[in-house]
Residue, then its C-alpha position, 0 to 999 in steps of 0.5 A: x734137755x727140756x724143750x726150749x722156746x716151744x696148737x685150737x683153730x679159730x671158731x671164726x670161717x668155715x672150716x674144712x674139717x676132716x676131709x676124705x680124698x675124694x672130696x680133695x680131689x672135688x675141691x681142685x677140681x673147683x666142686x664146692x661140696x666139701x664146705x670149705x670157703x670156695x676158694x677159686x682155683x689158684x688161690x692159696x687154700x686150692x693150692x694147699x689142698x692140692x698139695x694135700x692130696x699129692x703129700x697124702x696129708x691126713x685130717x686137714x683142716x682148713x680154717x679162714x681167719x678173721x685176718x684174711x689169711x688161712x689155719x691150716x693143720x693137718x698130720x704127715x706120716x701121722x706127725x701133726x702140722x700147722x701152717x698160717x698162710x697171710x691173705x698177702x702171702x708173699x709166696x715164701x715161707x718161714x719153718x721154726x723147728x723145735x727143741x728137745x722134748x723131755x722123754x715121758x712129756x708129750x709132744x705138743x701139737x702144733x697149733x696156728x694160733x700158738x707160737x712157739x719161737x719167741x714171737x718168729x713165726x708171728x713177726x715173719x706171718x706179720x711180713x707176709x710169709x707163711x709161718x709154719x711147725x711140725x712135731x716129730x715122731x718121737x720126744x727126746x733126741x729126734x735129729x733124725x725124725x726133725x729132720x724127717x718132719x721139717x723135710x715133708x713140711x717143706x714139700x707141702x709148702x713147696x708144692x703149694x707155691x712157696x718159691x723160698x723158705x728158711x728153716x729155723x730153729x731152737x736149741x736140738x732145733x739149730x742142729x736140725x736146722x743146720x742138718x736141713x740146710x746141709x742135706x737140702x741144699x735147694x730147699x732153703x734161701x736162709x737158716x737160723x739156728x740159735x742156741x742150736x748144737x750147732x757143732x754136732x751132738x757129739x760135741x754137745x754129749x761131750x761137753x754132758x759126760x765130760x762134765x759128769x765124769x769130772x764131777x765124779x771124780x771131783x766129788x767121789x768120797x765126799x758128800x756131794x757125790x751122786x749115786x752111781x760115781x764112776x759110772x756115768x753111762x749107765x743110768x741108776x734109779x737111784x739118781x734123781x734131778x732131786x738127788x742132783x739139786x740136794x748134791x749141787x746146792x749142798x756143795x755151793x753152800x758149803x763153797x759160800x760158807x768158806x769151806x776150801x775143800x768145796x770151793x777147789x771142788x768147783x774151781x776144779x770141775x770149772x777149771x776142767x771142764x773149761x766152760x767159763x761161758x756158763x758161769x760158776x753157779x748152782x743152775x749152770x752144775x745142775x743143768x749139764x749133770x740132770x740130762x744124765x737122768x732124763x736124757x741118758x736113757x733115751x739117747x743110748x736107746x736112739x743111737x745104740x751107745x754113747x756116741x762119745x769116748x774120752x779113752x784117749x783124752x788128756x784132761x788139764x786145768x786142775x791148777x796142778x801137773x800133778x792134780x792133772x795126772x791124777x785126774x786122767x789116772x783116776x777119771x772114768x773112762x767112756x769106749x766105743x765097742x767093737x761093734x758099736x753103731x752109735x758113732x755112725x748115728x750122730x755122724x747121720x743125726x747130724x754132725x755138719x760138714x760146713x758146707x751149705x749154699x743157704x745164708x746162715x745167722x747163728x746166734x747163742x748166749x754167751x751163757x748157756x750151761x746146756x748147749x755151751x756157747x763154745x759149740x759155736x766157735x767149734x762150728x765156725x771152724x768146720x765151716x771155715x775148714x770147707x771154705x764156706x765162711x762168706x755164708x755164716x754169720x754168728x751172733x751173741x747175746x749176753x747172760x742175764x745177772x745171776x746169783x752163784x747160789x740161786x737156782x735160776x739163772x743161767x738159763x739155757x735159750x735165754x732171749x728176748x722177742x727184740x733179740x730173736x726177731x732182730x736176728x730174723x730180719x737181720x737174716x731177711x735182709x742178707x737173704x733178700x737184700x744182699x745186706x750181711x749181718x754184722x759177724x760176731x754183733x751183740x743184740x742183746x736187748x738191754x732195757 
């Protein structure tokens, strides 16, 4: 999954630069030798330097903005952060946490001046909150190192001063963001995961291997196979996202071109797989089966196995009894091992248990071919299970028109600025005004 939605200091103000521990120590104790703006003691900069000092922030940097409000940048356990403050900092706080970095991609520092939320963090600064991201300390399937960063964020800006804050966040970020919300019960007055794995990332490598599995036994002996069918869980340097595109747009071309063979191909895989929410099309095939060449790897790395068996599933919606029993006679088989670990890891990195004190917006496309929108019904049920459905509220935007065999569109995390921040403010509004958000809305942005 490539990191959905997702920083320079301005040359404006007197930066802090990299400031010693000692110098820190001058600067709450009201010394003005570390260049910094002087601020007086109990402002917001003495605040966050105090903060600084008590969380062990290395390279802090402090930078006024022409604005009036603060850049502050700085690294946790050597994990890169950045917060803007507003001069009519309202004293509560806005986290945005990231999605899936691609293993081998760098992972992007965070940046003040640079938003990575669909306009979020802009709006909430704009309103008077702090607004602030960290990076994680690995790229790829990080839940659990999210979780860690997004955590040590939320203490600075708590030991600064910041009496309530909401955690939201993108794609790996909405499970992150359901993890903080459930781990951290205090921590958070409002969460907003979106086009979040908000079911647990079991459902969502279910949802991944499913898909290949049923691929390859769709398409094993014809011209659409991939390198390594009937292996979906050991990675093969034969398959590559070029090797998956050629594959996939030869089987839509072929469909498109009135061959019966290919269009029961697809019909089946779709039927199968039961994912109507990312409608039949070129993107919305290569999308789930090309997480097998750069996610694979990494996630059998972090979790020490697959996390999933579909030993005893029986798969249907072949269009047949019979297609049905051939399918579960003849489909690759995933296991758990004996001494496998990695059902325990994504029960911890993060599967929910529903239960959360936080007001929880969720909102998803209804086409998303990488984090189906029906992880969102599936989480619905595990809130629901423990009782705690006044809490959450879900909310859908629509797909964008597609062409079935174009490689663009349905894209995954697909959404408007009007979207994302009328979902924020919809949110502020329960949080801070006791008026819920409308449970199952359409805001999609149609002009």
């Amino acid at each position: 999954m490539n990191r959905a939605g997702l920083g320079k200091l301005g040359s404006k103000g007197k930066a802090a630069g990299l400031i010693s521990a000692a110098v820190l120590l001058s600067a709450v104790l009201g010394a003005c030798g570390n260049g910094s703006t002087g601020a007086p003691q109990g402002s917001a900069e003495q605040r966050i330097r105090s903060a600084a000092i008590q969380m062990s922030v290395t390279d802090l940097s402090v930078v006024a903005r022409t604005d009036g409000g603060l850049n502050v940048t700085g690294k946790m356990s050597s994990v890169p952060f950045a917060v803007r403050v507003p001069a009519n900092w309202n004293g509560s706080s806005v986290l945005e946490a990231h999605g899936y970095v691609t293993p081998g991609n760098p992972e992007t520092v965070p940046d003040p001046d640079k938003d990575p939320s669909f306009g979020l963090l802009t709006t909430a600064y704009a309103q008077g909150y702090a607004a602030a991201n960290t990076a994680y300390a690995k790229t790829g399937y990080a839940v659990k190192e999210g979780v860690a960063a997004n955590k040590a964020l939320h203490d600075l800006l708590a030991k600064a001063g910041s009496k309530a804050q909401y955690i939201t966040g993108i794609s790996m970020g909405g499970n992150i963001t359901v993890a903080l919300a459930e781990k951290y019960p205090n921590d958070y007055v409002g969460a907003m995961p979106y086009c979040g794995v908000v079911s647990g990332w079991r459902a969502e490598e279910r949802f991944l291997l499913d898909f290949r599995v049923v691929y390859d036994y769709y398409t094993r002996g014809t011209p659409y196979a991939l390198p390594g069918n009937g292996d979906a869980v050991t990675p093969n340097a034969a398959l590559t996202i070029p090797v998956i595109q050629n594959a996939v747009v030869k089987l839509f071309t072929a469909a498109g071109g009135g061959d019966r063979a290919a269009q029961a191909i697809i019909g089946q895989i779709v039927g199968v797989t039961k994912t109507p929410d990312a409608p039949v099309s070129v993107v919305g095939f290569i999308t789930p089966l090309a997480s097998t060449v750069y996610g694979l790897p990494d996630y059998l790395a972090t979790t020490g196995g697959t996390g999933y068996s579909n030993a005893g599933k029986v798969y249907s919606g072949s269009g047949s009894v019979t297609g049905d029993a051939a399918l579960n006679a003849g489909v690759q088989r995933i296991a758990l091992g004996a001494n496998d670990t990695s059902s325990a890891y994504l029960d911890a990195n993060y599967t929910p248990t529903g239960k959360f004190t936080a007001k929880m917006l969720s909102f998803h496309n209804t086409s998303d071919p990488l984090v189906p929108y029906s992880l969102e019904p599936e989480f619905k049920a595990i809130v629901a299970a423990a009782g705690n459905s006044a809490n959450l509220v879900q909310q859908v935007v629509q797909p964008k028109a597609i062409d079935a065999t174009a490689t663009t569109g349905p894209a995954h995390c697909y959404f408007s600025t009007k979207e994302v921040v009328g979902a924020w403010n919809d949110l502020r509004g329960w949080v801070e005004n006791g008026v819920k958000p409308v449970d199952g809305k359409d805001i999609t942005n149609k002009s």
